[in-house]
C-alpha distance (Angstrom), angle and dihedral (degrees) to the residues before:
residue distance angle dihedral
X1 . . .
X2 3.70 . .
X3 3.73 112.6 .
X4 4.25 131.3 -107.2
X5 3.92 103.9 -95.1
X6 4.26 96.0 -143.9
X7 3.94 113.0 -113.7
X8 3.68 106.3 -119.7
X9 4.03 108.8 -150.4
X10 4.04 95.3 -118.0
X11 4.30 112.7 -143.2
X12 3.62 86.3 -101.8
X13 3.84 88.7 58.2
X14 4.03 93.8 45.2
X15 4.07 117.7 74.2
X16 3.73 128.6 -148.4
X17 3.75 106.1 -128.1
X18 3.97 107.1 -152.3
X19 4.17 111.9 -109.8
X20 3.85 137.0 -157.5
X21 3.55 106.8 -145.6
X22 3.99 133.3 -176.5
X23 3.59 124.5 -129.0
X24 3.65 146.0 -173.9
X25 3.49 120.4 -162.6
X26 3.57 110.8 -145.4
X27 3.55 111.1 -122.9
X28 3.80 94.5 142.2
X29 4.01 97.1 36.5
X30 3.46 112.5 132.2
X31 4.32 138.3 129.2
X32 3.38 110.2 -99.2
X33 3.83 106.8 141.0
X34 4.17 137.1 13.3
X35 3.59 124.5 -115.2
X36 3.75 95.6 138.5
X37 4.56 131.8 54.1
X38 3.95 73.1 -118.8
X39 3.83 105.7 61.0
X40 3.96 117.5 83.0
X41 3.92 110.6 -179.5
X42 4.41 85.3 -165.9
X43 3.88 87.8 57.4
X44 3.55 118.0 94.9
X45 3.73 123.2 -121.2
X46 3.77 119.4 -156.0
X47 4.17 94.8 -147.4
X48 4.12 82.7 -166.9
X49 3.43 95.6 54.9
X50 3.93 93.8 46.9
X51 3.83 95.6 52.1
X52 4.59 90.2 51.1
X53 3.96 80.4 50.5
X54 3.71 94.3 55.1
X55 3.73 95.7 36.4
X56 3.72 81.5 60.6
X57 3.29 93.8 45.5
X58 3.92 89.8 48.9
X59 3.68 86.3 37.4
X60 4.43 96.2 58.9
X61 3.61 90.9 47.3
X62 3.94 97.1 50.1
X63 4.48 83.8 44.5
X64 3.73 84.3 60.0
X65 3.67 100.7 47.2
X66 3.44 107.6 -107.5
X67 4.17 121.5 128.2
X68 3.68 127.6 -107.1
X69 3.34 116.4 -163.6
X70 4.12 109.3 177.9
X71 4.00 132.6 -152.2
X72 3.95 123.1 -142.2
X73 3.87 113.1 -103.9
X74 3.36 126.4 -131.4
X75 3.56 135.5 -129.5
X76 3.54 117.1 -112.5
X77 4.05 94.1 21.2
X78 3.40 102.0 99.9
X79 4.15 99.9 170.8
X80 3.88 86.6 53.7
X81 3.59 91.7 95.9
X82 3.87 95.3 76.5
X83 3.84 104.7 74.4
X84 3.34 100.4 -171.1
X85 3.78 94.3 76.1
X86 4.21 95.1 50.6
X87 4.45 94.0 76.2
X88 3.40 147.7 -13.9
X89 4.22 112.5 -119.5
X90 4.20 122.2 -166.0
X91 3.44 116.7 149.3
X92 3.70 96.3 -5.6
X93 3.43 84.7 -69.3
X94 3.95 101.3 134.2
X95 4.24 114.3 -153.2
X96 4.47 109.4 -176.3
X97 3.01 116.6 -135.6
X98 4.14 125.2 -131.8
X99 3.82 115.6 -147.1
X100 3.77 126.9 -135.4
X101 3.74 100.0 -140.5
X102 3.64 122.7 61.4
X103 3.62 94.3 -128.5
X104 3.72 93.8 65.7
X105 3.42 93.4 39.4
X106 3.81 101.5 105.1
X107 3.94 95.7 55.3
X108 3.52 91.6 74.4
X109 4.03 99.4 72.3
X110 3.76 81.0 30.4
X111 3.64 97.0 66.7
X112 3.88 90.3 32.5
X113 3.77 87.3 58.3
X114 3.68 85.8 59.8
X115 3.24 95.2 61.4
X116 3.23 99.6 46.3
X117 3.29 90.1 59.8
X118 3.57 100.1 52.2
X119 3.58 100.4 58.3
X120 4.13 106.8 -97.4
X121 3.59 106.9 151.5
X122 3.57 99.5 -162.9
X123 3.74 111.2 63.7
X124 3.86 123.5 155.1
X125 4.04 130.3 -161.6
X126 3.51 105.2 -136.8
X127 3.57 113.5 -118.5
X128 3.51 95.9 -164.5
X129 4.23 129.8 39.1
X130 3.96 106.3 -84.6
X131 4.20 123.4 153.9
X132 3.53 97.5 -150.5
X133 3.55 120.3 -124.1
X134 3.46 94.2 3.2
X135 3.65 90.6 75.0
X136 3.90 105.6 21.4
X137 3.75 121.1 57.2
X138 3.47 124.7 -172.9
X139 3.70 106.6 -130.0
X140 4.54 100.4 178.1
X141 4.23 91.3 -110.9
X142 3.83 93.0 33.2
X143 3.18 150.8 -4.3
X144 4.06 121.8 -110.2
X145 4.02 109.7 -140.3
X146 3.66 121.5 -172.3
X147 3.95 124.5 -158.1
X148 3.65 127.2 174.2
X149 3.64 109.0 96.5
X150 3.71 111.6 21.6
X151 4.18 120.3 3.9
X152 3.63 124.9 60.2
X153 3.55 119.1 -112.6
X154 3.69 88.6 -131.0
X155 3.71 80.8 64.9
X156 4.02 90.1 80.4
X157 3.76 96.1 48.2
X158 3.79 84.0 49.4
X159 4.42 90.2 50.5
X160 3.85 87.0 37.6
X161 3.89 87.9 60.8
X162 3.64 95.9 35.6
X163 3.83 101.8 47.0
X164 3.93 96.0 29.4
X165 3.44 84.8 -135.9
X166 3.75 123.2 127.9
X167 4.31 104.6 -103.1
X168 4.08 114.5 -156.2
X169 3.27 110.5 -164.0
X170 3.87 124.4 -147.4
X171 3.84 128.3 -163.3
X172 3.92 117.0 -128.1
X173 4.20 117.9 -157.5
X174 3.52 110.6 167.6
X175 3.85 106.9 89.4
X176 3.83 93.1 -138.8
X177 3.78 94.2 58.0
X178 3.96 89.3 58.5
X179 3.52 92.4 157.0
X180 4.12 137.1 35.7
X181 3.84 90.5 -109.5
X182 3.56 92.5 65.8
X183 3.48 100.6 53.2
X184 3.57 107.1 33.0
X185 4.07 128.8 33.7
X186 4.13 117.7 -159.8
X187 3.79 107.6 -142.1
X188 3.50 100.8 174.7
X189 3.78 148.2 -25.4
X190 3.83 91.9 -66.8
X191 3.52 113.7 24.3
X192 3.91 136.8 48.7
X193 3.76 135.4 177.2
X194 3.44 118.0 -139.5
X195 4.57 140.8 150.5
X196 3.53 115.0 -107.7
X197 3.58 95.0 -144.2
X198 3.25 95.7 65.9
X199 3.71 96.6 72.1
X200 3.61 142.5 58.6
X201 3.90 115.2 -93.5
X202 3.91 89.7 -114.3
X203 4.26 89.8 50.5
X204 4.06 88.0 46.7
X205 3.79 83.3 54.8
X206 3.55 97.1 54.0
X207 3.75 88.9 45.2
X208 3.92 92.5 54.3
X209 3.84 90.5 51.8
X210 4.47 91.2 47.9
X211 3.17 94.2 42.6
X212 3.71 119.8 18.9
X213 3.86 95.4 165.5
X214 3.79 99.5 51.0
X215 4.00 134.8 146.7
X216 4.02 106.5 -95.3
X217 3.59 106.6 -150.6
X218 3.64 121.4 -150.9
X219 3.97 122.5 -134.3
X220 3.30 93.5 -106.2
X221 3.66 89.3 57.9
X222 3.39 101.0 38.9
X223 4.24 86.2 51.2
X224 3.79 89.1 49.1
X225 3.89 81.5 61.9
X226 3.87 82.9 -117.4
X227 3.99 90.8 155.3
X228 3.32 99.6 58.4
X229 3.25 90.7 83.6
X230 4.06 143.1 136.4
X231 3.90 132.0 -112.1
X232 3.47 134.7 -162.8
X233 3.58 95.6 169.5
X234 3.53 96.6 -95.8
X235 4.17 109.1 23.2
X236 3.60 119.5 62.8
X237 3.53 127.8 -152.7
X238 3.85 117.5 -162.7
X239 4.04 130.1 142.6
X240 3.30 103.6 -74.3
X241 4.23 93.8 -122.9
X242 4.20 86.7 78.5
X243 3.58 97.5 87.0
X244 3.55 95.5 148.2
X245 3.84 92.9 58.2
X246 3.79 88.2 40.6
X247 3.65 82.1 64.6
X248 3.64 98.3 42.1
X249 3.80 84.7 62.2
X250 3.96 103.1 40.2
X251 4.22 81.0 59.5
X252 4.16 92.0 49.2
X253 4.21 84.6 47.1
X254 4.09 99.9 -107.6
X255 3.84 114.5 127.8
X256 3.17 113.1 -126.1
X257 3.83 118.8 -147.3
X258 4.29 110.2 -165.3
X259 4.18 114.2 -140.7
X260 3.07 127.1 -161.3
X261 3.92 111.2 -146.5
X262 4.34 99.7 141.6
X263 3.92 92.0 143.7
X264 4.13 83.8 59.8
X265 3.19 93.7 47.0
X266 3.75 96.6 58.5
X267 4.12 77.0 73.5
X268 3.72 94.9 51.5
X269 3.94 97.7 -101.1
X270 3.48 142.5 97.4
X271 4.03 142.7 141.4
X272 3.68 98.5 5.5
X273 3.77 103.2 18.9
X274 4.20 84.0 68.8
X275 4.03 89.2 45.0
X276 3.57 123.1 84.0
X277 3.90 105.9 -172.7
X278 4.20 108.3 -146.7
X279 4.12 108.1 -152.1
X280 3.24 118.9 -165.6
């Protein structure tokens, strides 16, 4: 018996479902302290350089119809430039994040101002140390949650009871994937790439039983920063140096779109750390 060839969704098959992200330009980014393998406070960062790569950045998402909304930065907040790490949004429902490290610690009720602002009616405190996106992503029946390095496991009881939304949490143990959006990239409702490495052998378990058919990515990849990464459904957004993951999703039918954001990475960050996705 000749065996089933699998039917790879083709990019005409895949739809783009229109976003509202949050950004923060970074007028004040810079490397001034180490909290990550990936920050080096000797190495030069060219602050010009960073804000053309995030104006691109900014720039690719508003080309492909999604919305940008942006929040003002603030001096002496250097980290506030990637988003992702300021909330976690489902629903409209807005959770705040509360950073590990002093140095981020003012973003939090910086980013919860925001909201505030801006008319979400639903906004938790955290109770418990969380970074936002970095650490929860919204997956359509859950939400993945890694711990390890920076949130609190308590965090995910805490966006279980919040969201009402089943929270599956995921241990990280490689010091340069400190947070979930490093190692692992959500690109839609069914599928997610994501290095095995990066995980604890019981949290690469539960990964092979979700998601059975997901995107390896190689170390080369994953070191590029290649999963941290941005999905509409149908575009991709990764740093452009992951060209073997770019491949990997040209043959599953995504289209991948390369960015080049080097100067942010010298902070540990890059597509989604800057993008704050705004459901609902």
């Amino acid at each position: 018996m000749i065996p089933e060839t699998p039917l790879v969704p083709s990019a005409a098959q895949r739809v783009a479902i229109p976003r509202r992200y949050l950004m923060c330009p970074p007028d004040h980014f810079a490397v001034t302290y180490s909290i990550n393998p990936w920050m080096d406070p000797e190495e030069p960062v060219d602050a010009s350089l960073a804000a053309r790569q995030w104006e691109a950045l900014r720039d690719a998402y508003l080309d492909l119809g999604h919305q940008v909304d942006s929040i003002k930065p603030i001096e002496g907040l250097p980290d506030m430039v990637f988003a992702a790490n300021g909330a976690t949004v489902v629903g409209g429902k807005v959770l705040g994040a509360a950073f590990r490290n002093d140095e981020r610690k003012a973003e939090g009720p910086a980013y919860m101002e925001w909201f505030r602002k801006n008319g979400f009616p639903q906004i938790h405190d955290p109770q418990f140390i969380n970074e936002g996106e970095g650490d929860f992503l919204y997956a359509g029946d859950w939400i993945l949650a890694g711990h390890g390095f920076r949130s609190d496991p308590n965090a995910h009881l805490e966006a279980q009871e919040f969201f009402g939304m089943p929270v599956i949490g995921l241990r990280l143990v490689d010091p340069r994937y400190y947070h979930l959006d490093t190692a692992l990239a959500v690109l839609d409702k069914d599928t997610v790439a994501y290095f095995p490495e990066a995980f604890s052998p019981g949290s690469q378990a539960v990964l092979r039983t979700l998601y059975p058919d997901a995107v390896i990515a190689t170390a080369e990849d994953a070191a590029a920063f290649g999963l941290n990464a941005v999905s509409d459904g149908l575009h991709v957004l990764l740093p452009q140096a992951a060209t073997g993951l770019a491949a990997q999703l040209a043959e599953r039918g995504y289209e991948p779109i390369g960015m080049d954001l080097s100067e942010l990475l010298k902070a540990g960050g890059s597509v989604k750390c800057c993008t704050l996705e705004l459901r609902g």
